[in-house]
C-alpha positions as CSV (number, residue, x, y, z in Angstrom):
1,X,45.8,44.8,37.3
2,X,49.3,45.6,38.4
3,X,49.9,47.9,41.5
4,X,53.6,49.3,41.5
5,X,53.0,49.9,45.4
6,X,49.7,49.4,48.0
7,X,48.4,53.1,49.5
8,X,45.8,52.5,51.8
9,X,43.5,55.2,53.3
10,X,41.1,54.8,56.0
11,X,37.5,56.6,55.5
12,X,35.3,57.4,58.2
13,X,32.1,58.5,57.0
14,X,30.4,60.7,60.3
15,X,26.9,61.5,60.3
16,X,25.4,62.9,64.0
17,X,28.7,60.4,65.8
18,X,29.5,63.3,67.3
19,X,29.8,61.0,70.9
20,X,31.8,58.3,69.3
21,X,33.9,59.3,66.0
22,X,37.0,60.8,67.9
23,X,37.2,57.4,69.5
24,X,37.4,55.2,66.4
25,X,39.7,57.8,64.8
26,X,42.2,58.3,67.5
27,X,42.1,53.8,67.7
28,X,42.5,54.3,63.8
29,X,46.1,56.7,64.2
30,X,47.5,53.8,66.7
31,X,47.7,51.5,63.7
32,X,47.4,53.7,60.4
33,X,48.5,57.4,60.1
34,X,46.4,57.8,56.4
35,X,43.0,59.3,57.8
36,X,40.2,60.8,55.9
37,X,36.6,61.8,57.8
38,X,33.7,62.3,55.8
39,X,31.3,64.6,57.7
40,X,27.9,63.9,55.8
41,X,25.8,66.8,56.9
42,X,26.3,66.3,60.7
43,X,24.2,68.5,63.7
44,X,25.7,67.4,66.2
45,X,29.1,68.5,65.4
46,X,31.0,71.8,66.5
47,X,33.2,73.2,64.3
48,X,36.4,72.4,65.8
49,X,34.9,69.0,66.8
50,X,37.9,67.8,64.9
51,X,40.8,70.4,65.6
52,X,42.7,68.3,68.0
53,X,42.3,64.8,65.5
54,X,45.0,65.8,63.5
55,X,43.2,64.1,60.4
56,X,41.9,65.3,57.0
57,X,38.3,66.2,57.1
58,X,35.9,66.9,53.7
59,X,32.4,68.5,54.8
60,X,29.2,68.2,52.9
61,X,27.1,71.1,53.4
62,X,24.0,68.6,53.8
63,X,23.3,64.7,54.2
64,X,24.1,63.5,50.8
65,X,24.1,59.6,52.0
66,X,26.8,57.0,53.2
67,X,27.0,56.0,49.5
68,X,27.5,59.5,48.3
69,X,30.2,60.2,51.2
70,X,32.4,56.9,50.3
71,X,32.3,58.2,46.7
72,X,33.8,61.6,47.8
73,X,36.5,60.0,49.4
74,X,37.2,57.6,46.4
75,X,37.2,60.6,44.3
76,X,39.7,62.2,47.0
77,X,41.8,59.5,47.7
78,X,42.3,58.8,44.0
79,X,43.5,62.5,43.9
80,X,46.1,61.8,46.3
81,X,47.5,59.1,44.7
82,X,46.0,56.0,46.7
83,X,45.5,52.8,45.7
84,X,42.8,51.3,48.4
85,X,40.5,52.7,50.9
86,X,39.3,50.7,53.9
87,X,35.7,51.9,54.9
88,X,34.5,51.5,58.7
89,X,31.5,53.5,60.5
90,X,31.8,55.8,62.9
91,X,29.5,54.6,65.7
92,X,32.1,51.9,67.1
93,X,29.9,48.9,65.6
94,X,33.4,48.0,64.4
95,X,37.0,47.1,66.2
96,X,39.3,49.8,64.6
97,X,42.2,47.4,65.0
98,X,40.6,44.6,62.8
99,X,42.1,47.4,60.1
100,X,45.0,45.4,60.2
101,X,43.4,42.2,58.8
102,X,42.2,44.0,56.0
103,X,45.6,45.7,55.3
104,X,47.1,41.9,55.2
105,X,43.7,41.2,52.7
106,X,44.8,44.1,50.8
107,X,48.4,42.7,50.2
108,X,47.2,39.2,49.4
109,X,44.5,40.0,46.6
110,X,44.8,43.6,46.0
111,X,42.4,43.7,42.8
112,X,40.0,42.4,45.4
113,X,36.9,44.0,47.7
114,X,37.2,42.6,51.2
115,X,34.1,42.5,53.2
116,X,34.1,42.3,56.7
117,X,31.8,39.8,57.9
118,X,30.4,40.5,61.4
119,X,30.0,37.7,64.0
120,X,26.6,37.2,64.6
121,X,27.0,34.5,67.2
122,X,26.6,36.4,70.6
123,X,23.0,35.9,71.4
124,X,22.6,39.8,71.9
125,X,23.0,40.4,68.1
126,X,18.9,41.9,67.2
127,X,17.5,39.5,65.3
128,X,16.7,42.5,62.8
129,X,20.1,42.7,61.8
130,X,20.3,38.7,61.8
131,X,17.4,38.7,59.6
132,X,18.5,41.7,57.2
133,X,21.9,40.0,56.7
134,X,20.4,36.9,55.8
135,X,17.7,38.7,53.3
136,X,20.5,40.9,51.6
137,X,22.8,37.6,51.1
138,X,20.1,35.7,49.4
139,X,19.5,38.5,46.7
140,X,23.6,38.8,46.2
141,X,23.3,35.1,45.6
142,X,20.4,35.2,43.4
143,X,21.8,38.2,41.5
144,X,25.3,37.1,40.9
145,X,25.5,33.0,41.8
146,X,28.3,33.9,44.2
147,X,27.8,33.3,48.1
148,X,28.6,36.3,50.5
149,X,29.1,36.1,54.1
150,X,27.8,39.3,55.0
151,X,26.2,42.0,52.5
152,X,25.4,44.4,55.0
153,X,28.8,45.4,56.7
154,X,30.2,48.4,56.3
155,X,33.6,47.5,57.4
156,X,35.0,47.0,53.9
157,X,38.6,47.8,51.4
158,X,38.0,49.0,48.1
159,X,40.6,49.1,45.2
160,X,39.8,52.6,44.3
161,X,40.4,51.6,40.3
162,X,36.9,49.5,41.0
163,X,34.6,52.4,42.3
164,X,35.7,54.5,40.2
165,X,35.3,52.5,37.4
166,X,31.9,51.2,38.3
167,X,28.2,53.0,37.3
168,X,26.8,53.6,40.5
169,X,23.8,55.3,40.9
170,X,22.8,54.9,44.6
171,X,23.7,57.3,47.2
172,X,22.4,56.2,50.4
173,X,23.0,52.7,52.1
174,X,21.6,50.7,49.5
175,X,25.0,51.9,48.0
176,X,27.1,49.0,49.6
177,X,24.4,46.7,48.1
178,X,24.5,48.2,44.4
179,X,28.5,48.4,44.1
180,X,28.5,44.8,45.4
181,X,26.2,43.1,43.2
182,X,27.8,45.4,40.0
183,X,31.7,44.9,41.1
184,X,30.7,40.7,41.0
185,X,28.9,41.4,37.7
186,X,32.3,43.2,36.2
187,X,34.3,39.8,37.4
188,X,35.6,42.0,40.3
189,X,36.4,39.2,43.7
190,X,34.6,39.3,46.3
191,X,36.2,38.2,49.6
192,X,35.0,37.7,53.0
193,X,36.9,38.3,56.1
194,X,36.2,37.6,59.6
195,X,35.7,40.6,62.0
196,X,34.7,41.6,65.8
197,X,31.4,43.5,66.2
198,X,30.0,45.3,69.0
199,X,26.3,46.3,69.6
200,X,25.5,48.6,72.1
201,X,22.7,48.0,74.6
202,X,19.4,49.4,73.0
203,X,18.9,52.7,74.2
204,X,22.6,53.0,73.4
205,X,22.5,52.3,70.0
206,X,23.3,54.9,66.8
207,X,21.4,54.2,63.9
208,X,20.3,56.2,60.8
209,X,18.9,53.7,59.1
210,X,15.1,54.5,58.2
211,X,12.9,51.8,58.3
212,X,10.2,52.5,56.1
213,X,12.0,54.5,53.4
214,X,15.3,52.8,53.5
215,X,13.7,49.1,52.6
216,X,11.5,50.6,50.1
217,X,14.9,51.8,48.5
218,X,16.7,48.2,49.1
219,X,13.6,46.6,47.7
220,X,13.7,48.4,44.8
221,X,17.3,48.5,43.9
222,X,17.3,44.4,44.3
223,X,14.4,44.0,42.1
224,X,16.0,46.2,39.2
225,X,19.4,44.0,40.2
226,X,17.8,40.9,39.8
227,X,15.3,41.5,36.7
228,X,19.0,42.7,35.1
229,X,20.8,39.7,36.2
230,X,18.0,37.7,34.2
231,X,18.9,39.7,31.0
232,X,21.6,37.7,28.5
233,X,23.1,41.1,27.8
234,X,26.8,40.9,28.6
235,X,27.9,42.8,32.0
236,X,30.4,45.8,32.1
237,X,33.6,43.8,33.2
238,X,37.0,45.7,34.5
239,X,38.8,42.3,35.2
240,X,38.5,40.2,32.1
241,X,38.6,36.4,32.3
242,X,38.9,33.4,29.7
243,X,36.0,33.5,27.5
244,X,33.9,30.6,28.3
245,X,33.1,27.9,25.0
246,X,29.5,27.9,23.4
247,X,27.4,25.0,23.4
248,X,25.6,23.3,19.7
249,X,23.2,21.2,19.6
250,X,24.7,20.4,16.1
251,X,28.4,19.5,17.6
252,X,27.0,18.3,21.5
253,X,30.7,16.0,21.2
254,X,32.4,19.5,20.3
255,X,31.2,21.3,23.0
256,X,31.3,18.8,26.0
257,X,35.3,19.1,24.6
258,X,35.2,22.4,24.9
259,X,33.9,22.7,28.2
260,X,36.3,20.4,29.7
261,X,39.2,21.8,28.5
262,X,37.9,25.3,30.4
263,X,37.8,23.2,33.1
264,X,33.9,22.5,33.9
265,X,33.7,18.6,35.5
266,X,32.3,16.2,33.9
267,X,29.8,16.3,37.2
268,X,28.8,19.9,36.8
269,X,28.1,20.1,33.2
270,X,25.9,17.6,33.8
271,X,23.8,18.8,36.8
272,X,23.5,21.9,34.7
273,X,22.3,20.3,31.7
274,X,19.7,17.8,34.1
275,X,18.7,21.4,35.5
276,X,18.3,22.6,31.9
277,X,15.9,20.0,30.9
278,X,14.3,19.6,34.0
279,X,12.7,23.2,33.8
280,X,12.4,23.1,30.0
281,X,9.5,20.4,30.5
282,X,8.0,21.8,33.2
283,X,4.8,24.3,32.1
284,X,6.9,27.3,32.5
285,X,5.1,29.1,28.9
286,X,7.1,32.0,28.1
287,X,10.0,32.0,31.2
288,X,11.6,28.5,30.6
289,X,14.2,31.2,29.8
290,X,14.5,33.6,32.7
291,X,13.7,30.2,35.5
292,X,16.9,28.6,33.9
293,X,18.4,31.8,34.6
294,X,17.4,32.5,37.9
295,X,18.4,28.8,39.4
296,X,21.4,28.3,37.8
297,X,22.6,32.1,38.4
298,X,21.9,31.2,42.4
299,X,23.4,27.9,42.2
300,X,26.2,28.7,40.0
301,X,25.7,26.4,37.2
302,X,26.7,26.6,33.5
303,X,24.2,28.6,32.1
304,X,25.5,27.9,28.7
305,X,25.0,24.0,28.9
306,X,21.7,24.1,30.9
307,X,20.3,26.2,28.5
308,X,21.9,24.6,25.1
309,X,20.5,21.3,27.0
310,X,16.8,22.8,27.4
311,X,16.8,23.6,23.9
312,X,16.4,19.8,23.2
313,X,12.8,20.1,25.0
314,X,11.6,23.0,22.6
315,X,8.0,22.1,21.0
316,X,7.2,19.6,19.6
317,X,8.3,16.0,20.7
318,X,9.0,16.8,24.4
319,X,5.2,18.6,24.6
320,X,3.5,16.5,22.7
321,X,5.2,13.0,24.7
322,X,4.1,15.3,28.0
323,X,0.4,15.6,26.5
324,X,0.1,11.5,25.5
325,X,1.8,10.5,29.1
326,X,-1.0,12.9,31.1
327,X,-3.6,11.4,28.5
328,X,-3.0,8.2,29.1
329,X,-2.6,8.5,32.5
330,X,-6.1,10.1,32.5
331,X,-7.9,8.2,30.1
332,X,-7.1,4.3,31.5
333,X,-4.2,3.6,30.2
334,X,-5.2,4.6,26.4
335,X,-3.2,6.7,24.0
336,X,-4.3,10.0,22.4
337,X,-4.3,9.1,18.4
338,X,-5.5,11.9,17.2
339,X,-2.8,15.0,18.6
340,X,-2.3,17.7,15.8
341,X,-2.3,22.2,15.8
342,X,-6.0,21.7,15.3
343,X,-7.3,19.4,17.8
344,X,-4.8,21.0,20.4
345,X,-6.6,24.7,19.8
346,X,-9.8,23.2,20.0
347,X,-9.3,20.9,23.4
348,X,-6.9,23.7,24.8
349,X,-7.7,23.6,28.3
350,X,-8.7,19.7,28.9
351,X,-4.9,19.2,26.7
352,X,-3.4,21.7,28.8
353,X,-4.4,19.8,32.1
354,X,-2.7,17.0,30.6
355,X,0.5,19.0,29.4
356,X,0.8,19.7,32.6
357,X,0.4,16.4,34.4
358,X,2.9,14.5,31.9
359,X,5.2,17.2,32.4
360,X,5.2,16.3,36.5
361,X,5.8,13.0,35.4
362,X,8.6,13.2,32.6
363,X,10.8,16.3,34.1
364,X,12.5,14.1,36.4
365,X,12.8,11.3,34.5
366,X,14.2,13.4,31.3
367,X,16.3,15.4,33.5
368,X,18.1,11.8,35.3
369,X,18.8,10.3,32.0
370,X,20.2,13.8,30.4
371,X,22.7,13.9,33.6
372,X,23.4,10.5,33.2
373,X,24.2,10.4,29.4
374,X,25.8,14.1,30.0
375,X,28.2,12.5,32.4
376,X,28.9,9.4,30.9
377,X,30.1,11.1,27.5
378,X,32.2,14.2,29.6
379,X,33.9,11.4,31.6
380,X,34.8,9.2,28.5
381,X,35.7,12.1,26.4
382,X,37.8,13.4,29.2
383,X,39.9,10.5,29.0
384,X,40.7,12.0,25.0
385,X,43.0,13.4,23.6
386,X,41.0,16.3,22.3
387,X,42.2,16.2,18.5
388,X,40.2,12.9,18.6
């Protein structure tokens, strides 16, 4: 997306900061004179709490959220004609003047979101927030195979074109989760950028954050994240990329071609397709599917060549070489003659116990010689001219 020029607002959103907010705004007019203050519903405010600021100010009648305040001021800023709105909160968690880190974020990769991530290295950090950092990056990564240095932090620049753009249902905190996960989903970048933070001592500390009800709301947000991320339906995107090739089990010399011409090593197609048929002979009945999915969405593999490559240990061969290995394994080193739809429904469960022990046994091996032959073709054909 082209921007003719960068017009950056800085958002506020206040909720019960009354002891703290005029601090982080008048830090904020030392370096940037493009102000706007959400007040979410705040009690603790008088009504000329802001009269001397000298900034805009947009009042909810009641606590809406932090998600439903940001989205005010998108809506606003938009109307003013600006391009990008840098979020921080109003408690002084944040060092106003790292504002001028983002702005230089902002002018590198403006079609970007730029998330502040907070350094956790000062031993006085709760090990809460250590922990709920941690927990949110995992379900990023599982959701959208893209590391993230910090999910939580509210110190973050929007392109406005983004949020707006975006269908965004959450209203509270679990906003800054949701518009995250869906922004990586719509091929949207995700940056990280080192910041300050500052936590109060204990009895200091301003925090809204409900403990009980909040998490209940994260927890369910991230399961309906991940269980769509696991869905082959194609993703609203706002920044389109190169459509990716297809891979055929009837033209595996086609595709590999394909592939490398889009740029995928010869080493990573074939860690994905190893990862394919690894979990394709494993005893995964009905979500050899959705496990591909899941571990090649967190490790950012091909999904299109792991699963093309687990479609070569579909039923039978691959099942039925799993059910002779655990058989003869079992049975002193003698082979199962007699393996057929019949005598498989009627020894279910003592054949099952073997399905599954062969499986132990050939998902490793399968999966080391499908890299190796996987890699061994990409590299020679990589050396081709591809009309050959």
């Amino acid at each position: 997306m082209n921007f003719a020029a960068i017009k950056i607002l800085i958002v506020i959103p206040v909720y019960n900061h009354g002891k703290t907010v005029l601090d982080v705004i008048l830090r904020c007019q030392r370096l940037h004179k493009d102000i706007l203050v959400i007040d979410d519903g705040s009690r603790d405010l008088a009504p000329d709490h802001f009269k001397t600021s000298n900034v805009q100010v947009i009042f909810h009648p009641r606590n809406l959220g932090k998600g439903a305040a940001l989205m005010t001021a998108a809506k606003e800023a938009d109307r003013q004609g600006y391009t990008h709105m840098v979020t921080m909160d109003a408690d002084l968690q944040h060092l106003p003047e790292d504002f001028l880190l983002f702005k230089q974020a902002i002018l590198h990769d403006p079609c970007a979101i730029i998330v502040g991530k907070r350094d956790f290295s000062d031993p006085a950090i709760p090990r809460a927030s250590k922990f709920g950092r941690s927990f949110s990056n995992f379900w990023f990564r599982l959701q959208t195979g893209q590391p993230i240095g910090d999910a939580q932090s509210g110190f973050r620049a929007y392109p406005l074109f983004v949020l707006l753009a975006l269908n965004l249902a959450q209203t509270r905190y679990d906003f800054e989760i949701e518009v995250l996960v869906k922004a990586s989903w719509a091929n949207v970048p995700i940056r990280d950028l080192d910041i300050c933070v500052y936590y109060p001592p204990k009895g200091e500390r301003i925090s809204h954050f409900k403990l009980f009800v909040d998490n209940v709301r994260l927890t369910h947000l991230n399961t309906r994240l991940t269980l769509r991320s696991f869905i082959p339906w194609p993703h609203k995107k706002i920044l389109e990329t190169k459509k990716g090739p297809n891979f055929s089990l009837f033209h595996p010399l086609n595709s590999i071609r394909s592939f490398l011409a889009h740029a995928v090593s010869p080493f990573d197609m074939a860690l994905a397709g190893a990862v394919g048929v690894f979990l394709s002979t494993l005893p995964l009945i009905g979500i050899h599917m959705l496990s591909i999915l899941m571990v090649t969405g967190f490790f950012r593999l091909n999904k299109v060549v792991a699963i093309g490559a687990g479609q070569l240990c579909m039923p039978p061969f691959v099942p039925a070489l799993c059910i002779e290995t655990g058989y003869f394994l079992t049975h002193g080193g003698t082979f199962l003659t007699d393996i057929s739809f019949e005598t498989l429904g009627n020894q279910f469960v003592e054949r099952f116990y073997e399905y599954c022990l062969g499986t132990l046994i050939l998902a490793p091996i399968l999966a080391f010689f499908g890299f190796g032959l996987i890699f061994l073709t990409a590299t020679a054909l990589s050396g081709k001219p591809e009309n050959q």
